[in-house]
N, C-alpha and C positions, 0 to 999 in steps of 0.2 A: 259804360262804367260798371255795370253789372257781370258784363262779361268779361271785364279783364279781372273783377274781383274773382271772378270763378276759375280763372285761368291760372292767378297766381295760386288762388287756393291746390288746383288740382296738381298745379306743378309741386307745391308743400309736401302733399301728400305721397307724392312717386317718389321722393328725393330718399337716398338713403338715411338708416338711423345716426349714424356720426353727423352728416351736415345737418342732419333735425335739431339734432343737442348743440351744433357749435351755432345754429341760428336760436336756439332758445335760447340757450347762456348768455348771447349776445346781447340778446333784447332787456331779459334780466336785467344783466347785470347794466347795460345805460338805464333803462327806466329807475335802478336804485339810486343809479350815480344823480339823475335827476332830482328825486326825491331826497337827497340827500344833500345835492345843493341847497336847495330850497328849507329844507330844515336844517341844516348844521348852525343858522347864528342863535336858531330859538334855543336845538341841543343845547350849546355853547351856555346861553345865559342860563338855563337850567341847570347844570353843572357848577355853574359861577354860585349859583344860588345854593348849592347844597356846601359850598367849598366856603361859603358865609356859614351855615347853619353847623357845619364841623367844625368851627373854629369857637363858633361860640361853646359848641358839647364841649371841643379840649380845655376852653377857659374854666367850665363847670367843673369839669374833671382833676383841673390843677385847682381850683377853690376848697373843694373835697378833700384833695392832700394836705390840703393848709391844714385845712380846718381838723383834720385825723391826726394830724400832729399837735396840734394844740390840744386838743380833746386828749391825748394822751399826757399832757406837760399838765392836763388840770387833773388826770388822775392821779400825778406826783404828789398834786398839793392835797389831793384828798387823801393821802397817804399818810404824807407828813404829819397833816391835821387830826389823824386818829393815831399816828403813832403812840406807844403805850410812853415811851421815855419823855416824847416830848409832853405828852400831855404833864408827867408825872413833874418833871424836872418846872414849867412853867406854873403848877399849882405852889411846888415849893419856893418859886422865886416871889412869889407873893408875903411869903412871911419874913421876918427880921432875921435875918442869917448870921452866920460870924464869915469874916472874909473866905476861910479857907471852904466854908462850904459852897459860897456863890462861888468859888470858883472850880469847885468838881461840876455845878449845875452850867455854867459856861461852855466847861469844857464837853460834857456830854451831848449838849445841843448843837453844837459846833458839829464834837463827830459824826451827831445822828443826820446832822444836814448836810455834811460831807457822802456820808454813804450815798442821800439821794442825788448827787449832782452828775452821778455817771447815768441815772439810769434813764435819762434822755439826752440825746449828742447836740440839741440846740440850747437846751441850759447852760447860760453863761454863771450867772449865780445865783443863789435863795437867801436872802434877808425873812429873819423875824425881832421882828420888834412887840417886845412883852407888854405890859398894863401900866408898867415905871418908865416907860421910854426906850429901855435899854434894847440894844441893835444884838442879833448874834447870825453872824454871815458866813456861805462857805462860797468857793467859786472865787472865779476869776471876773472884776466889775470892770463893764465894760462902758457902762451909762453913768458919767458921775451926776446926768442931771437927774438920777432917782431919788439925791437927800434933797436938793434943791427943792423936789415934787413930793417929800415923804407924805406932806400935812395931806396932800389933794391923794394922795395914792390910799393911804391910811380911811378919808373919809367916802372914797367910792368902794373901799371893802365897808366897812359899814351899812352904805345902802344894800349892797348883795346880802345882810342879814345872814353871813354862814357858808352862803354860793359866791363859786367862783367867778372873779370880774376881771372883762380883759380889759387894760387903760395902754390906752396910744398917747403919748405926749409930745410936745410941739419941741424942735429942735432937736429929736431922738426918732428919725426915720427908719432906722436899721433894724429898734430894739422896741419890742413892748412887753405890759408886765401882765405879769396872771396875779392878782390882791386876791384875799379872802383873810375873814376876821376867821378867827379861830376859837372854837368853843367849848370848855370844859364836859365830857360825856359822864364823868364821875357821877352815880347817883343821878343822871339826865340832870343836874344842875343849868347846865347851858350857859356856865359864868362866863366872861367875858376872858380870854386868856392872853391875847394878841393880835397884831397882824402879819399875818405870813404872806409875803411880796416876791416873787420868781422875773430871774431878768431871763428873757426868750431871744434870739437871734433871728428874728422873721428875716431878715436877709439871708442867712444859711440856708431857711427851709425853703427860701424863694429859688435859690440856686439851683438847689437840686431838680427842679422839676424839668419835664421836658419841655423841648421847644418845639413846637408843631412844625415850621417851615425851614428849620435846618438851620435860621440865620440867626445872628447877633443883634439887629437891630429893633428887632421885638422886644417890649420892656411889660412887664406885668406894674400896676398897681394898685392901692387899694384906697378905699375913704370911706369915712361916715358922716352921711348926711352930704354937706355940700365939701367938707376939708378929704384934702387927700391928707395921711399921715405914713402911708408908705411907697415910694417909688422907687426901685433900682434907678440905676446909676446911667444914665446914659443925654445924648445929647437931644434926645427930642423934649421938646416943651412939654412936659406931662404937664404940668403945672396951668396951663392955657387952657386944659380941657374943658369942655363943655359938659358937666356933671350933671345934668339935667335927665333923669330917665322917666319913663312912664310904665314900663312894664317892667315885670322878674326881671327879666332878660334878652338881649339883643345886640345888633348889631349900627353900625353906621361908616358913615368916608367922610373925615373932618381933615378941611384944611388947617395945615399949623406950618407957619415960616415958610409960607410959597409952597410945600409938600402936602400934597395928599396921604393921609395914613384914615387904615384899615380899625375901625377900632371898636371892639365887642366887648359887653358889660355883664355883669351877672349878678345881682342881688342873693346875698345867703341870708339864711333867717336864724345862724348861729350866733352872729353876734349883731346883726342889724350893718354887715356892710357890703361895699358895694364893689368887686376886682374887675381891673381892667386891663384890657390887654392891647397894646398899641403898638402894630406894624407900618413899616410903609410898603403902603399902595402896590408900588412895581417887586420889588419884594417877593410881595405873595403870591403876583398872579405871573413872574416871569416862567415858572415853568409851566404856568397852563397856556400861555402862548405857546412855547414850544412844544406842549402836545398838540394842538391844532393843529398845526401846519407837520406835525409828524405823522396823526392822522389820515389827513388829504394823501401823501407824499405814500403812505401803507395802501390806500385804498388805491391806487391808478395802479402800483405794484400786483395789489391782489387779482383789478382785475386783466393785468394781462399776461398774468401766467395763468391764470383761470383760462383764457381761450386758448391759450398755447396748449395748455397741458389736454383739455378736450380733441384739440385738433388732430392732436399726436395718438391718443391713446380707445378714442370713441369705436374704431372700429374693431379692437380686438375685446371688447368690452360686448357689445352687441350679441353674439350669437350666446354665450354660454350666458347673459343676464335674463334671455327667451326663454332659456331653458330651465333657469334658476324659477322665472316667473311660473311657467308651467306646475312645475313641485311645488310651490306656494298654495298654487290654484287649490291641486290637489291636498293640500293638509287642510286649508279653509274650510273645507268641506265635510273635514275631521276624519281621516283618514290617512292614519299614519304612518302606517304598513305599507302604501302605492306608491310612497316615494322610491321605494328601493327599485321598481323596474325603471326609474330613470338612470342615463349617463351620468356618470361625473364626469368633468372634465380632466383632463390630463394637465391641464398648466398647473404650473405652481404658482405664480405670479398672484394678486390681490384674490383677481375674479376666483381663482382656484382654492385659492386658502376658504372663502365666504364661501362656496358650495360645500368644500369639506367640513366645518362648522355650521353649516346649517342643516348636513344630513347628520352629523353628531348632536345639535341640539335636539332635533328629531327623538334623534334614541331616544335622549335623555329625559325627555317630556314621558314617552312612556315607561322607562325605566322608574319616574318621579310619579307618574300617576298612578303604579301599582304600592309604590312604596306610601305615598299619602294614605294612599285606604288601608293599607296595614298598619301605620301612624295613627288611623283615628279609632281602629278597634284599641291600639295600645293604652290611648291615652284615655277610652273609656274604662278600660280594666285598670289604669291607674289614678282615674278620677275614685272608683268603687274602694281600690285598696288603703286610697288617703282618707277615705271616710270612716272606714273600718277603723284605720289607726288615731282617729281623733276622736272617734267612741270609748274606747277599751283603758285609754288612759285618764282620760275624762271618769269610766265605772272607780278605776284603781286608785282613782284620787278620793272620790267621796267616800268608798270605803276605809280609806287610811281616815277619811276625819271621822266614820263612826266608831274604829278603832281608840282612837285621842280620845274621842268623850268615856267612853268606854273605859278607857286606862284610869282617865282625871278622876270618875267617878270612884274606883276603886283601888284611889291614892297611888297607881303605880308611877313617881314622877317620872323614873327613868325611861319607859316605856313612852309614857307620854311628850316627853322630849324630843326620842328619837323618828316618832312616827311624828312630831310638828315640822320636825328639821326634815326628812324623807317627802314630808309632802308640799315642801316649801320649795325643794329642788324639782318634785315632779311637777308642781303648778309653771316653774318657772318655764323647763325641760319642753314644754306643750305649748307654750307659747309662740305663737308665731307672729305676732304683731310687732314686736319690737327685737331690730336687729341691733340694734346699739344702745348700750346702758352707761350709766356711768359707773366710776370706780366702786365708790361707796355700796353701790347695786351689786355689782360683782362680788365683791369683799363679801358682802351680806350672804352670799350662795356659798362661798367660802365657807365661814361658820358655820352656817348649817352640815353642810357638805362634813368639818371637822369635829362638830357636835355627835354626829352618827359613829367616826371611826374613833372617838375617845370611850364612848361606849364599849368598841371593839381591843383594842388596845391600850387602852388605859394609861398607866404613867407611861409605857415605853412610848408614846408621843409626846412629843414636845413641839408644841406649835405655838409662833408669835407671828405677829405685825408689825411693821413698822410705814405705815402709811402718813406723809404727810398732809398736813391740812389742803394745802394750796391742792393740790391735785385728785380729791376726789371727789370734787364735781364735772371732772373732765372725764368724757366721752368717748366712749372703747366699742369696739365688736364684742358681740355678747357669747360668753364662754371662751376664753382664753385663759383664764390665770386659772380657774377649777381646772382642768384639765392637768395641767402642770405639778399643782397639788397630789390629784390622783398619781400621777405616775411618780412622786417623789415617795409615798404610800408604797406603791407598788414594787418600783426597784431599788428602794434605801432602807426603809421602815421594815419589809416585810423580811428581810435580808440579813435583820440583826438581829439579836437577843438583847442588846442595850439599848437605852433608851435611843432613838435618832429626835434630830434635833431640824425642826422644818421651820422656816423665815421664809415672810411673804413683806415684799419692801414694794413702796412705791414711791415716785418721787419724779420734778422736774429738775432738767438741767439744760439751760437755751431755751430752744422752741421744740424741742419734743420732752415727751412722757417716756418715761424708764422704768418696767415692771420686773421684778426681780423675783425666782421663786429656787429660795436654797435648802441642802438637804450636807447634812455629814455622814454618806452614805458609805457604800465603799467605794462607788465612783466608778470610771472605766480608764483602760487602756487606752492608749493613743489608738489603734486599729479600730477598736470596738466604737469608740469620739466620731473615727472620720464617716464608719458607717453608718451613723446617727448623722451627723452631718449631712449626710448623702442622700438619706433616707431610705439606704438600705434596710437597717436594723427589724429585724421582726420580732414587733410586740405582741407580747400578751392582751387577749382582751378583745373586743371591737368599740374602743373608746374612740375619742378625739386623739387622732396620733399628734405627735410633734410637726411633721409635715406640712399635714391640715390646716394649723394654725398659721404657720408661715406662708403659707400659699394665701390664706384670708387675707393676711394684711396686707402681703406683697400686691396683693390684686385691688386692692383698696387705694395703697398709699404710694406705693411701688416699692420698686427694685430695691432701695437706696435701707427701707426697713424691714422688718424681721424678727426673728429668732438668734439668738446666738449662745451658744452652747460650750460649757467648758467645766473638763471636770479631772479630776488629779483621783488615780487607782490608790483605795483607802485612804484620801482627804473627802472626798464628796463632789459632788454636782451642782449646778451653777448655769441655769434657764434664764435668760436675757428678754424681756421682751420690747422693742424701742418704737414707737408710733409718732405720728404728731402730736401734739399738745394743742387739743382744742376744745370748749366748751359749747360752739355750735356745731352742730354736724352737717357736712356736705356731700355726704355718700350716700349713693342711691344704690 
């Protein structure tokens, strides 16, 4: 026995290197087939188990959209609720009126509740009912069982004390309402003003979501406690489920009318309920059968082109991968120069292209290992040069504030102004911690920034704002609009002998922010526009160009925003600057 083991072995060894590899691969690739028998039904149910645990993520996922749409329909009502008119209009319905004035207070409530019915697309309607009873409704009523339910809808905004309350009621599966009592802020009074009731379309939001398995049969619902109060529309028994959970969240296989169905739950702690999502069984798991068996059917495929392709191609592989091996030896040893007294091969084919790229990484290693160490002296002389410059303005700042005390002391306001404003741009200028500021921030560097050139120019500038509220706690790249200022300065203001006249506007409109910086300068030419445009134009200065700024944000936000530029020869100039409108920031 011994000796035929040693027979076949020696025979192994003589045999050439193509039938070495087509008896390796051979053996491979059966021992995997083996192993792979033997494991594919555990694979298989492990699969099955992760294709449960995604279905419950998607249920979570679509709970999440509810619930962000709802959370949005309660921030209508908390709108409504501090509106100034309604508040106003509802303290005056409280006093003895003559008809004609209850009826301008009617109609203002009306309008003001019309405005909010567009600003979410599942709002069917918004009822308020004042402290006398009296109803003032916009929208289109979809639930007449909401006056049937007023009493009970009215007394669950009460328990919310101010906060909003979602009420589900029985025979109204489609629709629920968002209640909240409504509360005078005049003088923090906190009198009692009404109740403000919103009808919601939870079957619209329900529509929209996606469906994880592509089909129709899948139905989402919802309950609390043990009642469901929402279920789409379909033929499965939602109604029979077994409501009974013990955890957050999970999964189960409940039979309902002879069918097996797939059915995962989710508890939210938004409003204390519980969504469900109920598939059948075959359903879900028909295309993971048909990956199995497409699998198996891939894998006898692979492996016999695997030995085909070995068989065909082993021998002409052989001698130049010796040789390849060789040159490997050789650089291992860290000697990168020795490769070059080897051949290369002449083919062009696989083997040929990988020697040619391997004697080209070669270079490239040494090419890269000289260029590294010139890299690490750079970036020592540029670690040295950034130290310097975080010195020097750091000296030139505390001296501008010994300068201030200095002025304050010796009553020069104007002096003192100008060096608070110079050193409020330089504190800012040096800062490097904070690449994003908000509006308000900016605008703030702004004034200073226009504090200093009024000193210099005096009445012939003429600078205003017009910054809307809503938008300047929204969040910008820091140094864009100063910039814009300076060069409205530079090529409008300095250009005239009249006064010129500079607007700085800010404002939303959608989903992005619009910064606006205008000038009645003399403006440019179409040629001179497009080379601006282009970022031809060469400016004066080594400020923050126009460029600059639009390359920031483009790399930020993208393509789609920017800069835009427009100006009319002796009308003036017209700097666009359009971002997203966001209050959290997610740029890094």
């Amino acid at each position: 026995m011994k000796n035929l083991k040693l027979c076949i072995f020696n025979r192994y060894k003589n045999l050439k290197i193509k039938y070495k590899l087509i008896i390796i691969i051979s053996t491979i690739m059966v021992v995997c087939l083996s192993f792979i028998i033997l494991g594919f039904q555990y694979a298989f149910n492990s699969y099955d188990e992760q294709i449960y645990r995604k279905s419950s993520q998607v249920l979570i996922m679509s709970s999440n959209r509810i619930e962000d749409e709802l959370k949005n329909i309660e921030e209508v009502s908390y709108r409504v609720l501090a509106d100034n008119k309604i508040q106003q209009a509802l303290i005056e319905a409280k006093k003895e009126l003559t008809n004609y004035d209850q009826y301008q207070i009617e109609k203002e409530i009306r309008d003001t509740l019309t405005s909010y019915i567009g600003s979410e697309e599942y709002i069917q309607s918004i009822h308020l009912f004042d402290t006398n009873g009296k109803e003032y409704q916009a929208g289109k009523i979809t639930a007449s069982i909401l006056y049937e339910n007023a009493d009970h809808l009215e007394q669950r905004a009460r328990e919310g004390d101010g906060r909003n309350v979602w009420v589900s009621l029985k025979d109204s599966q489609n629709t629920i309402f968002s209640a909240r009592q409504l509360r005078s802020y005049q003088n923090l009074s906190l009198d009692n003003l009404g109740t403000l009731i919103i009808e919601v379309s939870l079957n619209d939001i329900v529509k929209e979501l996606p469906r994880e398995w592509g089909g129709q049969e899948g139905r989402i619902a919802i309950s609390y406690g043990e009642d469901i109060f929402f279920a789409e529309e379909t033929s499965i028994q939602i109604d029979k489920l077994n409501l009974s959970v013990s955890d957050r969240q999970g999964y189960r296989i409940q039979k309902l009318a002879e069918r097996n169905y797939f059915v995962t739950y989710s508890n939210s702690t938004y409003a204390n309920w519980t969504y469900w999502n109920v598939l059948p069984f075959e359903t879900m798991f028909a295309k993971v059968t048909t990956i199995k068996f497409l699998v198996i059917f891939l894998f006898f495929v692979i492996l016999l082109s695997s030995i085909y392709f070995f068989i065909r191609f082993s021998k002409r592989i052989t001698d130049p991968i010796e040789n390849l091996v060789s040159a490997m030896k050789v650089v291992q040893n860290g000697d990168f120069k020795a490769v070059d007294t080897f051949r290369l091969t002449e083919e062009k084919d696989e083997i040929g292209i990988l020697h040619r790229n391997f004697f080209v990484m070669i270079e490239r290693i040494n090419d890269l290992i000289n260029e590294n160490y010139e890299k690490q002296l750079l970036i020592k002389d540029t670690e040295f040069k950034a130290l310097q410059s975080q010195i020097n303005p750091h000296f030139l700042y505390n001296t501008l504030e010994s300068i201030n005390w200095l002025a304050k002391i010796n009553k020069q306001t104007q002096i003192s102004k100008m060096v608070e404003s110079l050193g409020f741009l330089l504190r800012n200028a040096i800062s490097l911690k904070d690449d994003v500021i908000t509006v308000q921030e900016e605008i703030e560097m702004v004034q200073h920034y226009i504090t200093i050139q009024k000193f210099r120019f005096e009445e012939r500038l003429d600078f205003s704002l017009n910054i809307n509220e809503n938008v300047k706690g929204c969040l910008i790249p820091k140094l864009i609009i100063q910039p814009l200022v300076e060069n409205a300065i530079n090529y409008a203001l300095e250009m005239m002998m009249e006064p010129c006249k500079i607007k700085v506007s800010a404002y939303k409109a959608g989903k992005d922010l619009y910064l606006a910086v205008e000038d009645n300068g003399q403006g440019m030419d179409m040629a001179q526009l497009e080379q601006v445009r282009r970022g031809e134009f060469k400016t004066r200065g080594n400020g923050i160009g126009l460029s600059n700024i639009d390359s920031r944000i483009k790399f930020v936000f993208g393509s789609k925003y920017g800069l835009q530029i427009d100006s009319e020869l002796n009308i003036g100039t017209k700097v666009l600057i359009i971002i997203p409108y966001q209050t959290r920031w997610s740029y890094v």
